[in-house]
VONU-691722 format. One record per residue (C-alpha): residue number from 1; residue in one letter; x, y, z. Coordinates in pm, 1 decimal, decimal comma. Layout:
<recs>
+-----+---------+----------+----------+----------+
: num : residuo :       px :       py :       pz :
+-----+---------+----------+----------+----------+
: NUM :       a :        X :        Y :        Z :
...
+-----+---------+----------+----------+----------+
</recs>
This chain:
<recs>
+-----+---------+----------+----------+----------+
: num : residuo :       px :       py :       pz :
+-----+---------+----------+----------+----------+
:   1 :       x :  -1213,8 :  -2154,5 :   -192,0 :
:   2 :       x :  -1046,2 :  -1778,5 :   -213,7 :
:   3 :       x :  -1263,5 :  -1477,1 :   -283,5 :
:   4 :       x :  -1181,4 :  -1289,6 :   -544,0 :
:   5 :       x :   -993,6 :   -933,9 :   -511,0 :
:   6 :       x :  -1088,0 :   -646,0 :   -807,7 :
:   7 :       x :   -989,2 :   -290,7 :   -716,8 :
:   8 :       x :   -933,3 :    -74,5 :   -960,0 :
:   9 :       x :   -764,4 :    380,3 :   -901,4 :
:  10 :       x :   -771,4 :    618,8 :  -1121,2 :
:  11 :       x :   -537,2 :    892,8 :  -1132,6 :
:  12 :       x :   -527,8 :   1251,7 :  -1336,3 :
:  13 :       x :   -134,2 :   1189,3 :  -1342,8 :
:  14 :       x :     26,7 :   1006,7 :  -1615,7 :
:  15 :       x :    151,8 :    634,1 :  -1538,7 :
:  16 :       x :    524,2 :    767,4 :  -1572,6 :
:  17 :       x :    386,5 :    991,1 :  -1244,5 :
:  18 :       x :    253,0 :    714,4 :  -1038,8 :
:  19 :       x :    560,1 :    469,7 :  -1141,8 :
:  20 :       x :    805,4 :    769,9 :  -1026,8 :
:  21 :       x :    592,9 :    800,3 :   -700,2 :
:  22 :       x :    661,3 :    395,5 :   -636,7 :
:  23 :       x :    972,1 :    461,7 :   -683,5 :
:  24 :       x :   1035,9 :    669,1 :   -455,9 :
:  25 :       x :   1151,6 :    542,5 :    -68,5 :
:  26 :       x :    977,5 :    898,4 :    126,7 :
:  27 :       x :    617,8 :    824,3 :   -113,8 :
:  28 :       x :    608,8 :    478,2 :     89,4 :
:  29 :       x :    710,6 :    599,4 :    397,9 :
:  30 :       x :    445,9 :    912,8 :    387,7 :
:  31 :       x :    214,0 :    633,1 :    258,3 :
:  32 :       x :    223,3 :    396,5 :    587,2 :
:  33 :       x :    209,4 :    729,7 :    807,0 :
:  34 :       x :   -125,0 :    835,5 :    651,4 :
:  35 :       x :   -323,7 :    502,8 :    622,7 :
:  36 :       x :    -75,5 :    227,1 :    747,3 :
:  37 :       x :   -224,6 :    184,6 :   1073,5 :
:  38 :       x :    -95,6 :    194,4 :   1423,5 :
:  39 :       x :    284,9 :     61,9 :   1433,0 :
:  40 :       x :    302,1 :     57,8 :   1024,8 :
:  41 :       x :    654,9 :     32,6 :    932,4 :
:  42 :       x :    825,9 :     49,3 :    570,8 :
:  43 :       x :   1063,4 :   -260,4 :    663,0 :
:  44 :       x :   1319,0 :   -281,7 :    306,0 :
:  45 :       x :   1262,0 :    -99,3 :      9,4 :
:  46 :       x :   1483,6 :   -106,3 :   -285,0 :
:  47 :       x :   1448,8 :     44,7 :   -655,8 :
:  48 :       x :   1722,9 :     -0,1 :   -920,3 :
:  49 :       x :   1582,7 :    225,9 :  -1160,5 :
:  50 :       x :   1311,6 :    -68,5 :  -1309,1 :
:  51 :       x :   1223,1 :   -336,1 :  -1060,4 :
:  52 :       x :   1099,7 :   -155,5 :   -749,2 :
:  53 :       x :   1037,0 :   -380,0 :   -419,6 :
:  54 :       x :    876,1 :   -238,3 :   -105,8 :
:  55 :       x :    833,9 :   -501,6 :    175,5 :
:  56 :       x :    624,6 :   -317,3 :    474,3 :
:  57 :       x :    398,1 :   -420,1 :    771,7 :
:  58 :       x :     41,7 :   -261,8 :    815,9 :
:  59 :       x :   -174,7 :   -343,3 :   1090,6 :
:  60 :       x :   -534,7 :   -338,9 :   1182,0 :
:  61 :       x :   -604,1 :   -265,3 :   1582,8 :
:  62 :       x :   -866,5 :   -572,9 :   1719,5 :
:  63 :       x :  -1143,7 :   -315,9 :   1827,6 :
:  64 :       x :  -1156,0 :   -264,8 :   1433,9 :
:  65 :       x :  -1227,0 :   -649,9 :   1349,5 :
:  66 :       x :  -1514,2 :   -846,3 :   1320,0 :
:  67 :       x :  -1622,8 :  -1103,6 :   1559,8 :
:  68 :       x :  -1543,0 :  -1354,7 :   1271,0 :
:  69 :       x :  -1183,2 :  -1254,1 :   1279,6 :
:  70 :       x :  -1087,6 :  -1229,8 :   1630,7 :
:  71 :       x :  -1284,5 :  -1519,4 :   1709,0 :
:  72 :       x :   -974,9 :  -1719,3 :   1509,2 :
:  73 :       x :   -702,2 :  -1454,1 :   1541,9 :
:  74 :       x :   -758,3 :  -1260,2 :   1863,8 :
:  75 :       x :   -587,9 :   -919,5 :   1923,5 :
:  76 :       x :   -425,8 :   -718,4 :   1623,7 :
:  77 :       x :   -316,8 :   -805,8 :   1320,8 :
:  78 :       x :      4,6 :   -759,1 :   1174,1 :
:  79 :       x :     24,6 :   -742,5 :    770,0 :
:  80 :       x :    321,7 :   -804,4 :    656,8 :
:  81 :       x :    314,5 :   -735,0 :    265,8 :
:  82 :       x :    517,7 :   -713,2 :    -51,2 :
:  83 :       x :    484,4 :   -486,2 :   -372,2 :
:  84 :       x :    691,6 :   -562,7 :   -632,7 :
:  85 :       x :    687,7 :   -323,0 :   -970,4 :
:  86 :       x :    898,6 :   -390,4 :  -1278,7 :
:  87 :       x :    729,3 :   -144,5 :  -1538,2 :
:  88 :       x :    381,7 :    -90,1 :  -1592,7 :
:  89 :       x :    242,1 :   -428,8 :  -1389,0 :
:  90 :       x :    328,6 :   -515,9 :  -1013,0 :
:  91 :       x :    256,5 :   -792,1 :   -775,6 :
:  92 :       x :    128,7 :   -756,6 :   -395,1 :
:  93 :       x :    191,6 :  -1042,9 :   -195,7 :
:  94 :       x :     20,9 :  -1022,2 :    200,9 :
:  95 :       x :    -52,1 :  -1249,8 :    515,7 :
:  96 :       x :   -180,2 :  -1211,8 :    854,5 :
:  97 :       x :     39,4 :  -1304,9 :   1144,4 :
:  98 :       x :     -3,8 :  -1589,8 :   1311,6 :
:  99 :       x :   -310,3 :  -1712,5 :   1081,2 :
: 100 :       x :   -346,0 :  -1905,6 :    778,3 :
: 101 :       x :   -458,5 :  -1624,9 :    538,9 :
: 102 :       x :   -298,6 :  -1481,0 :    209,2 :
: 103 :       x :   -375,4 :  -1244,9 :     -8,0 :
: 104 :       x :   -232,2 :  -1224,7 :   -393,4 :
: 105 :       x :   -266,5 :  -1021,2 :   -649,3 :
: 106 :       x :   -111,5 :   -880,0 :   -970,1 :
: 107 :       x :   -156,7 :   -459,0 :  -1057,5 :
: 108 :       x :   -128,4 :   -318,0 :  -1408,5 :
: 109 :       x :   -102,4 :     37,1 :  -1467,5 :
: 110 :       x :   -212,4 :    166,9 :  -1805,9 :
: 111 :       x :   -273,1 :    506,2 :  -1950,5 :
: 112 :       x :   -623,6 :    694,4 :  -1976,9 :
: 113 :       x :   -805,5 :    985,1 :  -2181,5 :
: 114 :       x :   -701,1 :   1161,4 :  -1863,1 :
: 115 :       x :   -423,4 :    965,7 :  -1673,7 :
: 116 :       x :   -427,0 :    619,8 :  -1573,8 :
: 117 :       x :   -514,8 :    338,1 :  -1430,9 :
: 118 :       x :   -401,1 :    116,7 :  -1154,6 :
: 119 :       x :   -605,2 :   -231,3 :  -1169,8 :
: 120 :       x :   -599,3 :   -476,3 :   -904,0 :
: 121 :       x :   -677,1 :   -825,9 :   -995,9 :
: 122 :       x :   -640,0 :  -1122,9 :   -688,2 :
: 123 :       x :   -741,9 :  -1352,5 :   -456,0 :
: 124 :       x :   -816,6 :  -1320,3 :    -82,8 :
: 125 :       x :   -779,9 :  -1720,2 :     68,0 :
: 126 :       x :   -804,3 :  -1790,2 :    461,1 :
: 127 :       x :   -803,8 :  -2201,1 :    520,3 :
: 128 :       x :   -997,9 :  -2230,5 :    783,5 :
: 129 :       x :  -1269,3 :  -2509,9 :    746,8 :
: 130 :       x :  -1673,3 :  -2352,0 :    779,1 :
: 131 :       x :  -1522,4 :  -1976,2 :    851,6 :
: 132 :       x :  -1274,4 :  -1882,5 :    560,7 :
: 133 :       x :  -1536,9 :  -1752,0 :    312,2 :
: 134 :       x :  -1665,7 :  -1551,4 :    619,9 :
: 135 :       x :  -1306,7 :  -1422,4 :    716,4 :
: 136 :       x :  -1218,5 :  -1350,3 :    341,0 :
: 137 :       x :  -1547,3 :  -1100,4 :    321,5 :
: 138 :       x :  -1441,1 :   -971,3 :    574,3 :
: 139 :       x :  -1049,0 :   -888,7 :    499,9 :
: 140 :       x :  -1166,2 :   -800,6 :    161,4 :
: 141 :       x :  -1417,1 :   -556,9 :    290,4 :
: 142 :       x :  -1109,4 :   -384,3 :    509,9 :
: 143 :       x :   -856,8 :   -430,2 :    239,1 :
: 144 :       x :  -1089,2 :   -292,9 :    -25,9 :
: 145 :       x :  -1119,5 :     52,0 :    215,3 :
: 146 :       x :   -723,8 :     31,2 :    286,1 :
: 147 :       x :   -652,3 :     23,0 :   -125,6 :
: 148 :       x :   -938,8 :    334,1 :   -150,0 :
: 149 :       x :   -718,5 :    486,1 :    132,1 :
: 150 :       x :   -352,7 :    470,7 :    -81,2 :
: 151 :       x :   -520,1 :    524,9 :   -374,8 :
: 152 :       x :   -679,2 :    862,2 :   -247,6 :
: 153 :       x :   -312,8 :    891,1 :    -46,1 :
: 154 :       x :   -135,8 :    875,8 :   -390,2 :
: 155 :       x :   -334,5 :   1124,9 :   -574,2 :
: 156 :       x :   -263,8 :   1355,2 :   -301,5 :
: 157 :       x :     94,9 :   1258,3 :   -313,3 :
: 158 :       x :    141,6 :   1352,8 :   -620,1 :
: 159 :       x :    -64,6 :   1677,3 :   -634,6 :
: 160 :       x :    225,6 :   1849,0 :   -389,0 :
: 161 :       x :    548,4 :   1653,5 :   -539,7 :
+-----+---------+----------+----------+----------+
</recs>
């Protein structure tokens, strides 16, 4: 059964910022230098002015992971992900190397008294029989922490650009 994913930023830029920032190639790149992890790499990214589509691999080192995790998986873990934006509402699309986890999940931006609003809404799923729920805590506890991290990353971001 997959464990739900809720995440929700908020920024003191307007959603027209934030959707310029996505669009732009160098905001992703700076992005996976800051939090990506070791070996984080922006692998395609294309924009055409309204669908954006970033396709990048994060990773998390093995002395970071629970037992739970490198019990199954042992050694690091590769990320490879997808973001997908086409006006105000994206879709991320992730899985772990080499192990049968997936995460899914749809983001809307929408404008605030002061800003706006990036909500995450999605499901963490790892089939592995007794362990999954286990495994999907933890990814979701890391993967909470990594969204906090891009989040704070994109405020910044767009404070100096």
């Amino acid at each position: 059964m997959a464990t739900p994913l809720a995440f929700t930023a908020r920024y003191t830029y307007s959603v027209e910022a934030v959707r310029a920032a996505f669009s732009d190639e160098q905001y992703w790149k700076a992005r996976l230098e800051e939090v990506g992890g070791p070996g984080a790499r922006l692998d395609s990214f294309a924009s055409d002015g309204n669908t954006v589509r970033a396709q990048l691999v994060q990773s998390i080192p093995a002395d970071q992971l629970p037992p739970a995790i490198t019990a199954v998986r042992p050694g690091d873990l590769a990320i490879p992900r997808t973001e997908t934006y086409s006006g105000t509402s994206g879709t991320v699309e992730a899985y772990v190397d080499g192990a049968p986890a997936k995460v899914n999940a749809t983001i809307s931006l929408t404008a605030d008294g002061t800003g706006s609003t990036a909500t995450v809404d999605g499901t963490i799923e790892v089939k592995i029989p007794l362990f999954g729920g286990k495994i999907e805590a933890a990814i979701s506890e890391h993967l909470l922490e990594l969204l906090n991290n891009e989040a704070a990353f994109t405020e910044q971001w767009l404070a100096t650009h």
